[in-house]
TORDRENPA-18845 format. One record per residue (C-alpha): z, y, x; residue number from 1; residue in one letter. Coordinates in steps of 0.1 Angstrom, whole numbers, plus 5000, padded with zeros to 4 digits. Each point is the difference from the previous one (the first is absolute). Layout:
N
PT; pz; py; px; resi; resn
PT; Z; Y; X; NUM; A
...
//
This chain:
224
PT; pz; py; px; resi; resn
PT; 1489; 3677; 1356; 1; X
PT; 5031; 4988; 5019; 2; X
PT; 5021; 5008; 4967; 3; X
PT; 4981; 4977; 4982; 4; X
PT; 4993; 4971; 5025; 5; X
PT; 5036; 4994; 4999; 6; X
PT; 5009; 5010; 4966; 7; X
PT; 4972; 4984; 4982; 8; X
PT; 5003; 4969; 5027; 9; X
PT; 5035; 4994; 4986; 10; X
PT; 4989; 4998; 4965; 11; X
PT; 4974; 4974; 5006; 12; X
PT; 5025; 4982; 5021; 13; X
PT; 5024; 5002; 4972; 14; X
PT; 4976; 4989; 4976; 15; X
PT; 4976; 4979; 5019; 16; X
PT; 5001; 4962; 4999; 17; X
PT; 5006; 4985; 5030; 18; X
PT; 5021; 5024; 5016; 19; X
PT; 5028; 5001; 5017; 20; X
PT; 5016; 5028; 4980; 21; X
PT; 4984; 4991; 4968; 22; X
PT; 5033; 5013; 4974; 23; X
PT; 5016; 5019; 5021; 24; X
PT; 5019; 5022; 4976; 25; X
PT; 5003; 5039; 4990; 26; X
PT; 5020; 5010; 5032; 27; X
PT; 4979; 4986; 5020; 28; X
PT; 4972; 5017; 4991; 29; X
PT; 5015; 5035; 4997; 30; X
PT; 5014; 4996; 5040; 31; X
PT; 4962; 4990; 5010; 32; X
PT; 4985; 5026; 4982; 33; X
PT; 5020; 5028; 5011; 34; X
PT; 4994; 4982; 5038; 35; X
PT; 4966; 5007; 4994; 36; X
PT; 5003; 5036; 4987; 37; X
PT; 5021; 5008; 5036; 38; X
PT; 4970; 4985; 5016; 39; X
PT; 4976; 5020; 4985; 40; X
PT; 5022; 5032; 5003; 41; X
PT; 5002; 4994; 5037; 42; X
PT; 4961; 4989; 5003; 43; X
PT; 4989; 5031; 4979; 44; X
PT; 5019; 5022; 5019; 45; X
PT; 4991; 4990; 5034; 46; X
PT; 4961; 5003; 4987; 47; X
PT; 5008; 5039; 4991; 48; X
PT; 5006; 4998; 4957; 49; X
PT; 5035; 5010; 4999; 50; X
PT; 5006; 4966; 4993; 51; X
PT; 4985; 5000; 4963; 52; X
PT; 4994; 4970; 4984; 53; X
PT; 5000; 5009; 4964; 54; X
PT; 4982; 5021; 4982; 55; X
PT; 5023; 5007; 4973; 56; X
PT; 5022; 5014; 5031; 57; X
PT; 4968; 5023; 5013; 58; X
PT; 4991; 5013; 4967; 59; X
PT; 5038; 5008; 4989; 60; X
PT; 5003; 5022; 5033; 61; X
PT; 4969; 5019; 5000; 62; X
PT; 5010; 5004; 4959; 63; X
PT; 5031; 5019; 5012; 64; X
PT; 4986; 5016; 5031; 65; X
PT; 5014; 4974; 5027; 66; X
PT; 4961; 4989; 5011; 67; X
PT; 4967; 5017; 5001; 68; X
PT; 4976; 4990; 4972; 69; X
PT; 4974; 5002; 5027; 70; X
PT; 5013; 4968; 5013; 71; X
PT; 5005; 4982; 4965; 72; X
PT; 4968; 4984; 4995; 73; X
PT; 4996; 4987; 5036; 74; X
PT; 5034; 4986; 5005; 75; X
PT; 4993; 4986; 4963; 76; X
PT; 4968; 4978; 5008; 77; X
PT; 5020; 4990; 5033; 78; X
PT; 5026; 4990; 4978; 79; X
PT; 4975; 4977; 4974; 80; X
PT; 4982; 4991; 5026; 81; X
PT; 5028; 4982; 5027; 82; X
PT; 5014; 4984; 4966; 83; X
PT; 4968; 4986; 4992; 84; X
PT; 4995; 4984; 5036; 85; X
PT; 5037; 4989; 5004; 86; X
PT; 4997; 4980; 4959; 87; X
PT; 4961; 4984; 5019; 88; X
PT; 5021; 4993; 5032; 89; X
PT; 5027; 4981; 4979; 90; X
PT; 4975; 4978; 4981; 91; X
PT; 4985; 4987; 5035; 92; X
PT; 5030; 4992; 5014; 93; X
PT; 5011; 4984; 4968; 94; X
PT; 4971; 4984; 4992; 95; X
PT; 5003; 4963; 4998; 96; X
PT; 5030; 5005; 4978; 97; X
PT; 4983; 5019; 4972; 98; X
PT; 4977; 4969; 5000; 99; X
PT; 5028; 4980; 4997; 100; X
PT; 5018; 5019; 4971; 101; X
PT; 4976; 4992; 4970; 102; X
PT; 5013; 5022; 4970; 103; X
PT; 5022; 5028; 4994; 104; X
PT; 5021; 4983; 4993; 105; X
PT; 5003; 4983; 5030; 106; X
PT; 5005; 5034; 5018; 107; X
PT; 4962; 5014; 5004; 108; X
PT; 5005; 5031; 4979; 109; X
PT; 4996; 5033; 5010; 110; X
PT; 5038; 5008; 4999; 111; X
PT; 4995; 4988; 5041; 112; X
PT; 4979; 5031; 5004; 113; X
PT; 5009; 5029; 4972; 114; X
PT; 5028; 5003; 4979; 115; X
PT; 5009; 4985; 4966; 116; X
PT; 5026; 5007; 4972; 117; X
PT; 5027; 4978; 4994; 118; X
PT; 4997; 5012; 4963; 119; X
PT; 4968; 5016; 4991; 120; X
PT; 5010; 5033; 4984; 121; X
PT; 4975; 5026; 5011; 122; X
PT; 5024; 5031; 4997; 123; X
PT; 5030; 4984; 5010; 124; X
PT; 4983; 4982; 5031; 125; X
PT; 4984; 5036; 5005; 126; X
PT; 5036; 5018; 4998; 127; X
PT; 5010; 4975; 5027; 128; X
PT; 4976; 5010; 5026; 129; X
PT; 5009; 5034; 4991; 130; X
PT; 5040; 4994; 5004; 131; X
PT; 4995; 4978; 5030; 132; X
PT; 4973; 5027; 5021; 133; X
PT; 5022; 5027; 4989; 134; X
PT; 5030; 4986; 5019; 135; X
PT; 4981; 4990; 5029; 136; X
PT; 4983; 5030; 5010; 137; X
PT; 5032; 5025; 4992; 138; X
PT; 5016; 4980; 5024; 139; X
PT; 4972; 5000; 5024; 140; X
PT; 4999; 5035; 4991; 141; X
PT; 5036; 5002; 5019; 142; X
PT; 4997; 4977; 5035; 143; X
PT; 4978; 5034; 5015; 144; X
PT; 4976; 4985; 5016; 145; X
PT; 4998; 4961; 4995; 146; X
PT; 4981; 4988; 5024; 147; X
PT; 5024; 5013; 5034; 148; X
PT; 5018; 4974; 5016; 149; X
PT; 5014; 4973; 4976; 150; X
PT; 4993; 5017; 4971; 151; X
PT; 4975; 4981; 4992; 152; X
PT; 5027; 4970; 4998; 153; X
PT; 5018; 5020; 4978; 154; X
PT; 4967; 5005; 4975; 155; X
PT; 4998; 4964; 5001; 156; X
PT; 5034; 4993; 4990; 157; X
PT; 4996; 5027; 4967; 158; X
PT; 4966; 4975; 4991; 159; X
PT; 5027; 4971; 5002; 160; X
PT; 5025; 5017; 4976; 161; X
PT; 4978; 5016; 4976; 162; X
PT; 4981; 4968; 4995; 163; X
PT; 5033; 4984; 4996; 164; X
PT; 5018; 5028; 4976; 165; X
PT; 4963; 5011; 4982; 166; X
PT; 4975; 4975; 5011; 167; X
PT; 5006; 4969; 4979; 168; X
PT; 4979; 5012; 4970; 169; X
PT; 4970; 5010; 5012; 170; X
PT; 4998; 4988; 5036; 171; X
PT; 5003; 5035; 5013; 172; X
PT; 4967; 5011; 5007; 173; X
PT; 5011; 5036; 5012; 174; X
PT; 4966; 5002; 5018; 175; X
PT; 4969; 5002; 4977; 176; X
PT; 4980; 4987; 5035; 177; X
PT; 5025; 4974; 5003; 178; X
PT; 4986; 4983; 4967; 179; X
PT; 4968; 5014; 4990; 180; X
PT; 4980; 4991; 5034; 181; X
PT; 5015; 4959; 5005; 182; X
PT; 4991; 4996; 4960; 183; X
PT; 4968; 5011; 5009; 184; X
PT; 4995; 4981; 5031; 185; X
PT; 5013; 4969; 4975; 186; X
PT; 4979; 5009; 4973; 187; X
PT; 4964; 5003; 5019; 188; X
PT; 5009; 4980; 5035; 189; X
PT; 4993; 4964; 5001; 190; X
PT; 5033; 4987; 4990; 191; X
PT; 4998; 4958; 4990; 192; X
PT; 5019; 4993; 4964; 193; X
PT; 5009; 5035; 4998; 194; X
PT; 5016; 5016; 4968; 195; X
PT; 4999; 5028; 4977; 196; X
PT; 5000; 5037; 5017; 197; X
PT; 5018; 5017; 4970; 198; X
PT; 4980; 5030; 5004; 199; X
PT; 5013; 5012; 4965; 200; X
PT; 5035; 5002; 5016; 201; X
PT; 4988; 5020; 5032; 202; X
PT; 5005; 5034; 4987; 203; X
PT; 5036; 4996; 5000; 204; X
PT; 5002; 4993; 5039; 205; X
PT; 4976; 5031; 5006; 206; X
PT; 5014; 5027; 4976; 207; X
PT; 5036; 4992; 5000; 208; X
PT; 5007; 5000; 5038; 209; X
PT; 4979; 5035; 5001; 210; X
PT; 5023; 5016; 4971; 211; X
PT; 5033; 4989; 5017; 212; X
PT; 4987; 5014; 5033; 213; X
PT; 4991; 5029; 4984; 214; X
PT; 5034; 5007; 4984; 215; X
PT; 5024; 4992; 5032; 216; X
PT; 4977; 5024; 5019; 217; X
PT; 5002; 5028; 4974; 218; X
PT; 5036; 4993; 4997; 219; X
PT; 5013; 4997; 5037; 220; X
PT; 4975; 5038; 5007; 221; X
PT; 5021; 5017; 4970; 222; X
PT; 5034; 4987; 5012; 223; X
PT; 4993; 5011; 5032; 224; X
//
């Protein structure tokens, strides 16, 4: 939830009409969303969940024996349903401006919420999630335990440079929660003017993050 208040709260402001940060550019929204992942680290791991946010990140460690599949589906629906409350949150606070951007065009599009290609090339957007999860859990993999001290500073700053280095195609999902739960909350919640959902385009942000995981788990157990 606190992951996506503020990460999904910076895309409406940069989107939004009438705000204050309405086109901020790409580096400004890769240092606000890795602000918000060090939030929720330090949030989640306060509240007892090892500070996982993602469940690409649960399911790639209990693939490779790092987490007990007994917790997998809880920490899963925790994971859905905190996105899905932080995306309704967002669209409160932000409400007046969605009334007052009309069209897509004008910034109302679900881009605020979920991700969205920058060229739509199913396999090669898919091959970016892949590339892009893969390097950001091997080197989670490596910090030990990420949510001690200012670690969690230091996960925040890997969010910054991957979506800088990998992130410019695809909008780095990395986190199938992270985009599938705000496009639903945009899809079915009460959103004036809003846009398309681009449902056809969500597998790619669920699949892709889970197969990167996946691999940088495997990988990082056998090297070890």
């Amino acid at each position: 939830m606190i992951l996506i208040i503020l990460g999904t709260g910076t895309g409406a402001g940069v989107n939004l009409k009438k705000t204050y940060g309405k086109g901020s550019d790409w580096l400004f929204v890769s240092v606000s969303w890795g602000l918000a992942v060090t939030m929720g680290v330090y949030v989640a791991a306060m509240l007892g969940s090892d500070g996982h946010l993602n469940p690409a990140v649960t399911i790639g460690f209990a693939a490779a024996g790092l987490f007990k599949w007994s917790l997998v589906v809880p920490y899963l629906l925790g994971q859905f349903l905190g996105a899905f409350v932080g995306a309704a949150i967002v669209i409160i606070h932000y409400y007046p401006h969605f009334k007052a951007t009309k069209t897509e065009e004008e910034g109302n599009q679900v881009g605020i919420f979920a991700t969205v290609p920058a060229i739509s090339s199913p396999f090669w957007n898919f091959m970016s999630e892949v590339i892009a999860t893969f390097a950001f859990v091997f080197i989670l993999l490596n910090l030990g335990d990420f949510t001690e001290g200012l670690k969690p500073f230091i996960v925040g700053t890997l969010i910054l440079v991957i979506g800088s280095a990998l992130g410019t195609t695809t909008g780095f999902a990395l986190n199938p929660a992270r985009d599938w739960s705000p496009r639903l909350a945009y899809t079915i919640l009460p959103v004036p003017n809003k846009g398309r959902s681009n449902w056809g385009y969500a597998w790619v942000p669920m699949v892709g993050p889970i197969v990167g995981a996946i691999i940088a788990s495997l990988l990082e157990v056998a090297i070890n």
